[in-house]
C-alpha positions in Angstrom: 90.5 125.3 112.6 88.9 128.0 114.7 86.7 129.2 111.6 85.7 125.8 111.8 85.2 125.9 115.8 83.6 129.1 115.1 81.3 127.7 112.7 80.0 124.9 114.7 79.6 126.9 117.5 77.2 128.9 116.1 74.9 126.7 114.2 74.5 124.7 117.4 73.4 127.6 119.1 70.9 128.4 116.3 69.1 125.2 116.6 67.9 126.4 119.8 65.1 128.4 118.1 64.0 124.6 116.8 63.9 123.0 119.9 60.9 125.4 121.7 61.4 123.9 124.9 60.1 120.2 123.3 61.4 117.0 125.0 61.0 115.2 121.5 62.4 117.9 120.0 65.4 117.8 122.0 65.9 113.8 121.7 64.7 113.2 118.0 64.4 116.5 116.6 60.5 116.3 116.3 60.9 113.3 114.1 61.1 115.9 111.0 65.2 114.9 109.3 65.3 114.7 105.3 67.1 112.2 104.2 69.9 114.0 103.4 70.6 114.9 107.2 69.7 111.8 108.5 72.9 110.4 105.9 74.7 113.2 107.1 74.3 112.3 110.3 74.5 108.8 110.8 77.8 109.1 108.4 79.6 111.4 110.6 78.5 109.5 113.7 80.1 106.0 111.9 83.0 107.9 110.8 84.5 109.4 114.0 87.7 109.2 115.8 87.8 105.8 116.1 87.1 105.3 112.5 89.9 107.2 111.5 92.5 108.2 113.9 92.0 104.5 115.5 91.8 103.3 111.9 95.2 105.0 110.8 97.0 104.6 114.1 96.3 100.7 113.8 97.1 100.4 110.4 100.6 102.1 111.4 101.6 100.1 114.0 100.2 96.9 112.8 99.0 96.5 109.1 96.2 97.8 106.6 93.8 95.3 107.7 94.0 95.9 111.6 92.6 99.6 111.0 90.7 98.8 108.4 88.3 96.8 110.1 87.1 99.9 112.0 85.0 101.0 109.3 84.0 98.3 107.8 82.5 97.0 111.2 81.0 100.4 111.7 79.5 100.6 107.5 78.3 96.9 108.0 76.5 98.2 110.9 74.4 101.0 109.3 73.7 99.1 106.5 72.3 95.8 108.6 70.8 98.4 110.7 68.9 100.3 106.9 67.9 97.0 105.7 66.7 95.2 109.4 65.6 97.2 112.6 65.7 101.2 111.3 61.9 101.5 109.7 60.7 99.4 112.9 62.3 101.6 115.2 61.3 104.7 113.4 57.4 103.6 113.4 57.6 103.7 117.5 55.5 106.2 118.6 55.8 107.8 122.2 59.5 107.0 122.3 62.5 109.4 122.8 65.3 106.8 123.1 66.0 103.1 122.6 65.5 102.0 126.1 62.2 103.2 125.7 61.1 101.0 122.4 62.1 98.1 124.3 59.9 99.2 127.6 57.2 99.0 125.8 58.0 95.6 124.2 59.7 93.8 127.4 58.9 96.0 130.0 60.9 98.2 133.0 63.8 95.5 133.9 65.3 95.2 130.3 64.5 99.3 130.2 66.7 99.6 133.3 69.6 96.9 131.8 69.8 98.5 128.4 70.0 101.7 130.3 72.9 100.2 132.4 74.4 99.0 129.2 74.6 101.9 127.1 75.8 104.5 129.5 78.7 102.3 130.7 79.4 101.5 125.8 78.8 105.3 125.8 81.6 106.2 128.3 84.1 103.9 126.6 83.0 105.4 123.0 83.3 109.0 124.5 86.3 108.6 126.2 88.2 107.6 122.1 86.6 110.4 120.7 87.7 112.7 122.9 91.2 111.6 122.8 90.8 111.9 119.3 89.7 115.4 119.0 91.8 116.4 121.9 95.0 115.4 120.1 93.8 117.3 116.8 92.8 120.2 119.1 96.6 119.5 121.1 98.4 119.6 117.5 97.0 122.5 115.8 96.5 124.7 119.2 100.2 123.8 120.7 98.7 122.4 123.8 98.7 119.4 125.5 96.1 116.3 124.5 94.5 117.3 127.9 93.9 120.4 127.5 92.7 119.9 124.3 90.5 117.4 125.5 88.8 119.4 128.9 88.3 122.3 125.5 86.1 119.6 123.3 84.3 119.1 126.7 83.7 122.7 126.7 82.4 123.0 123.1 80.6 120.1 122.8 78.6 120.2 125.9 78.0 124.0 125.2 76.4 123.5 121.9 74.7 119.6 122.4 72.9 120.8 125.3 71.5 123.7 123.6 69.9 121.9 120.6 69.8 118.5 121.1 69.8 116.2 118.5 68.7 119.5 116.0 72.5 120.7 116.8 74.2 117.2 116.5 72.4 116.6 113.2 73.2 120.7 111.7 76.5 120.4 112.9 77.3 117.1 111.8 76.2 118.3 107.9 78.5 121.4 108.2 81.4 119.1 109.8 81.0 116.1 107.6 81.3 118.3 104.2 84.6 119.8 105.8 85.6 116.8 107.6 84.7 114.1 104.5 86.5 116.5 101.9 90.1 116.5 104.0 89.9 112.4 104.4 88.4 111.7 101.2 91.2 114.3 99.2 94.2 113.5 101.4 93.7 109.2 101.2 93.1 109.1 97.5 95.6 111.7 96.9 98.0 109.7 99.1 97.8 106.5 97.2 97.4 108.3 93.9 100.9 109.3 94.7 102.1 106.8 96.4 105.7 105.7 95.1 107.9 104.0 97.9 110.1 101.4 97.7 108.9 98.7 100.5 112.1 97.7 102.6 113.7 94.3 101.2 113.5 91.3 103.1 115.1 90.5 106.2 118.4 89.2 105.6 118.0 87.9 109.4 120.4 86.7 112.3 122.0 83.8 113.6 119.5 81.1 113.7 116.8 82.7 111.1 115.0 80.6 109.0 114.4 82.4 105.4 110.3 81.8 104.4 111.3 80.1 101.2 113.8 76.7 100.8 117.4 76.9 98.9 116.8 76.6 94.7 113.8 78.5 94.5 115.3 81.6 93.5 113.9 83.4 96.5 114.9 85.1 99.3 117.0 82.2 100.7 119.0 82.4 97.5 119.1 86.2 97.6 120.9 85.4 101.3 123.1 82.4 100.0 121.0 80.9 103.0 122.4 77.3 104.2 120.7 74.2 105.3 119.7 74.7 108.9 121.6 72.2 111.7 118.4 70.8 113.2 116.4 70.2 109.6 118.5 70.3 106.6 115.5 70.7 104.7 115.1 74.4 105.7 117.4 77.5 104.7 119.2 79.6 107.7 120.9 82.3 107.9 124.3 81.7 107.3 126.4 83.3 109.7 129.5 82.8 108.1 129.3 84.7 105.5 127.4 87.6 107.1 128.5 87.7 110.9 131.6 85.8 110.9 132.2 88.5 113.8 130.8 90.4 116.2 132.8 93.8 114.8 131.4 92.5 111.1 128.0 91.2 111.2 125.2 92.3 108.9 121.5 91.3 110.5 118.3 92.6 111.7 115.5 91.3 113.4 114.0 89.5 110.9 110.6 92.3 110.7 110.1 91.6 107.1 110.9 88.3 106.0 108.8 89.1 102.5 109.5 92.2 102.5 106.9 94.5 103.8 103.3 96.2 101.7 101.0 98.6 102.1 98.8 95.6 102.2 98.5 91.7 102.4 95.9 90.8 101.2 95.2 87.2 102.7 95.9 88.9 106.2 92.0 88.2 107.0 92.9 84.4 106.3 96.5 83.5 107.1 97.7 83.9 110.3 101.2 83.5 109.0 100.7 86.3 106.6 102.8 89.1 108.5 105.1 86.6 109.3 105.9 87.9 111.4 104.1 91.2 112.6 105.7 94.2 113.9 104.1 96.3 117.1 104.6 98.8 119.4 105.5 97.6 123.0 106.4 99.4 126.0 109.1 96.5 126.9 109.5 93.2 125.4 112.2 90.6 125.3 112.1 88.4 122.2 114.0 85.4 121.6 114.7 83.9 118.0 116.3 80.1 118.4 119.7 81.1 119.8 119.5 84.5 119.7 118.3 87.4 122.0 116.6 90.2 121.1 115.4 93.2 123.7 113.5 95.6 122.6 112.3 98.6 124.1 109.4 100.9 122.5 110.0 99.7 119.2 108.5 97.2 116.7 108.0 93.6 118.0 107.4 90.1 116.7 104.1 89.2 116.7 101.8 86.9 115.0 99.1 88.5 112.6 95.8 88.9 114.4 93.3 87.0 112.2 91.3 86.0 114.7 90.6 89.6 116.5 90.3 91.2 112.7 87.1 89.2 112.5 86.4 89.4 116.3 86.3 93.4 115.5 84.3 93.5 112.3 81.7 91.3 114.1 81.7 92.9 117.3 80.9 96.8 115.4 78.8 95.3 113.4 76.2 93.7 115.5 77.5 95.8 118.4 76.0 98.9 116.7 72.5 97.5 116.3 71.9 98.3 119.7 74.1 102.1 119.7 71.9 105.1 120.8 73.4 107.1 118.3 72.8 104.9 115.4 69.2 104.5 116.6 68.3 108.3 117.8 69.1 109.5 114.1 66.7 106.1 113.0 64.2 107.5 115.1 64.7 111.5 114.2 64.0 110.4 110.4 61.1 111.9 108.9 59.5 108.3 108.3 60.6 104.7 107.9 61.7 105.0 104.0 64.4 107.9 105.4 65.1 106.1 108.2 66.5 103.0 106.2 68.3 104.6 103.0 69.6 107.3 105.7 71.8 103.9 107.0 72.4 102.8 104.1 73.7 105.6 102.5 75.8 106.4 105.9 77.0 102.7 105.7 78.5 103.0 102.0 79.9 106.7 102.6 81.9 104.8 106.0 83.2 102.0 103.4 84.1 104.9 100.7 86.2 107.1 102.9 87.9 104.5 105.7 88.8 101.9 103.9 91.1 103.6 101.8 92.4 105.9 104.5 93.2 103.2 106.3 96.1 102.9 103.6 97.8 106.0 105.3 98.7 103.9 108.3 100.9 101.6 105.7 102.1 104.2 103.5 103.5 106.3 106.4 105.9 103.5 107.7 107.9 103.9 103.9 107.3 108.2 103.3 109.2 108.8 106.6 112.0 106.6 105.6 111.1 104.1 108.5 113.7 101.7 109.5 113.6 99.2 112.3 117.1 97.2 111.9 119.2 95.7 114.7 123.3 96.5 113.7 126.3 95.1 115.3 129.3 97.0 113.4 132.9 98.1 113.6 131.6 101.6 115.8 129.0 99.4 118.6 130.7 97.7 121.0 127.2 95.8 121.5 123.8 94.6 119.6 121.6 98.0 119.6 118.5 98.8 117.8 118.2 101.8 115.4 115.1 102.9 114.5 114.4 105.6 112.7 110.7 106.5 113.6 109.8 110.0 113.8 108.1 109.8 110.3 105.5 111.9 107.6 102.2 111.5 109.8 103.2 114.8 110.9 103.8 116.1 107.5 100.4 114.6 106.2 98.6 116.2 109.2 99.8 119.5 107.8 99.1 118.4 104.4 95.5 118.1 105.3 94.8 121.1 107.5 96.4 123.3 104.3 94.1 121.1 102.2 90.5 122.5 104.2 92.1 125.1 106.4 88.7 124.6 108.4 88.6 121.0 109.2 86.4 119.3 111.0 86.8 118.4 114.9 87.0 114.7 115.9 83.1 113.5 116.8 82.2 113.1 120.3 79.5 110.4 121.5 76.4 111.5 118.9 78.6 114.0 117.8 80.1 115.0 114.2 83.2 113.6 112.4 87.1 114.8 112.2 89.8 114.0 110.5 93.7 113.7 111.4 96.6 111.1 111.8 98.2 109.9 114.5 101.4 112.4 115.5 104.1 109.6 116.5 106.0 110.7 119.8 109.9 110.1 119.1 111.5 107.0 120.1 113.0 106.8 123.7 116.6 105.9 124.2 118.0 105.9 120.7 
């Protein structure tokens, strides 16, 4: 990791000899980037810390689909953005950012909106990706997230401000080789290997209706579930046969009622899919038909977000159209042909390396030997929920840094790519 620091460090100080005191060298490097920067570049820009450590840390808490939408909002960007608006904006001449293209086509007010606009997006994006590289910074330096964060303040500043976009685009390359090899080797090698058995499904509580009907040879029968009291035509739990007590009960909370998967895949489409979903909450009080759950900092019902999935992928990928950093490396291209394979290349390198390590997120919850069960047995005098939580992200973080030994750091704002998982705090009051 410091080799790595180290590294950066010194090639953005390099590109000062580039920069010769030149505004538009500064902004967009003198409009001179090959192709094989500008992918560089706009891939390590898509692929940041909200791309992955958001992307993983969703996918843990919530499923595969809810962190995998990151990237693909982010690749469907770049690649709208190759195909659409990149060979326009890079035939602008006189312009050093994209308020300026659209002074010149709208004049000063939408300058000074756009203006408005994007520093108050750019403060929200900054503020994730340096939370992102201040927990890899925290982890691997034994320091807290805020420290780690004021020293990727330090470094970033140190080196953007001495090169510009020449340092951001250098950087990024040396970044996104060590940055892209860690995520790409660690996610395929992850579900190369993957070989978990899922947790069953729920066996339920008092009042839990079973997802199938009695006969089919499902999980009610699995259960020897029995009609339900208010419609006979569903399948309960049947409480006397499994919590004829409350010193001999065997329940849960009903998490899994299929069962749980790395992945479902009609979770885009069926909002009963999850069925229901598991998150994290700080405090939540659940009730299930006569029976009451609380739950504190652990996995709660919820139902499966279709309808912000979709809201995300839309949102990144028009969103983006109008992102300075997307459009700065448009406009840094050597010409309009760069400009628009440069996105789409960027685009298809953010679908090949988030979308599987989004499976990480899903895979971690069985490594760890997660288990989220509620117990009521012969040594509790009362209901209490065990979970068994502090799991293998921190294992696969290590896994990774052995893997590069120089990984890259977590981008910041134009900045390059990193690489981690999210290090789960341990459960309070178990």
């Amino acid at each position: 990791m410091t080799i790595s620091l180290v590294i950066t460090f010194i090639i953005g100080f390099l590109t000062l000899f580039l920069v010769q005191g030149d505004p538009e060298n500064f902004f967009i490097a003198g409009k001179s980037l090959p192709l094989w920067i500008v992918a560089f570049t706009l891939g390590a820009q898509s692929i940041d810390s909200n791309a992955i450590l958001g992307n993983v840390t969703n996918s843990y808490r919530f499923h595969f689909f809810d962190g995998v939408v990151l990237p693909i909002g982010l690749g469907s960007s770049l690649i709208m953005n190759g195909l659409f608006l990149a060979p326009h904006l890079n035939r602008e001449e006189n312009v050093l950012t994209l308020p300026d293209v659209l002074a010149k086509r709208y004049g000063k007010i939408p300058e000074v909106m756009i203006s408005i606009c994007t520093i108050i997006s750019f403060m929200m994006l900054l503020a994730g990706n340096l939370v992102g590289m201040g927990t890899v910074l925290g982890y691997v330096y034994d320091m807290s997230t805020a420290s780690g964060i004021w020293m990727a303040c330090g470094i970033v500043w140190a080196y953007t401000i001495t090169g510009g976009l020449f340092s951001v685009a250098y950087t990024d390359v040396a970044q996104g080789i060590m940055g892209w090899s860690g995520c790409a080797i660690l996610a395929y090698y992850m579900i190369a290997a993957e070989d978990v058995k899922f947790p069953p499904p729920s066996i339920g509580f008092p009042g839990y209706i079973y997802p199938d009907a009695a006969g089919a040879g499902g999980i009610c029968d699995e259960y020897k579930g029995i009609p339900c009291t208010n419609n006979p035509d569903l399948c309960c739990y049947n409480q006397e046969l499994w919590c004829p007590s409350e010193d001999d009960c065997r329940r849960d909370n009903g998490a899994f009622p299929l069962g749980d998967q790395t992945l479902f895949s009609d979770q885009m489409g069926n909002a009963s899919a999850l069925a229901p979903l598991y998150v994290f909450s700080n405090f939540g009080h659940l009730k299930f038909a006569c029976y009451d759950l609380t739950c504190s900092s652990f996995h709660c019902a919820s139902p499966n977000a279709v309808y912000w999935n979709w809201a995300t992928i839309f949102i990144l990928a028009f969103g983006n159209l109008a992102a300075l950093d997307f459009q700065a490396r448009c406009m840094a291209s050597k010409d309009p042909w760069t400009a628009r394979w440069g996105c789409i290349i960027g685009g298809c390198v953010t679908f090949l390396i988030g979308i599987p390590y989004a499976a990480l997120g899903s895979i971690t919850r069985y490594v760890g030997a997660i288990s989220c069960r509620c117990t009521k047995g012969p040594h509790t005098k009362h209901s209490h929920l065990v979970c068994i939580h502090e799991v293998s992200t921190t294992a696969l973080t290590l896994f990774m840094l052995s893997l590069l030994r120089i990984p890259a750091i977590a981008s910041l704002d134009f900045l390059p790519v990193g690489c981690g998982i999210q290090i789960p705090k341990p459960l309070s009051g178990l």
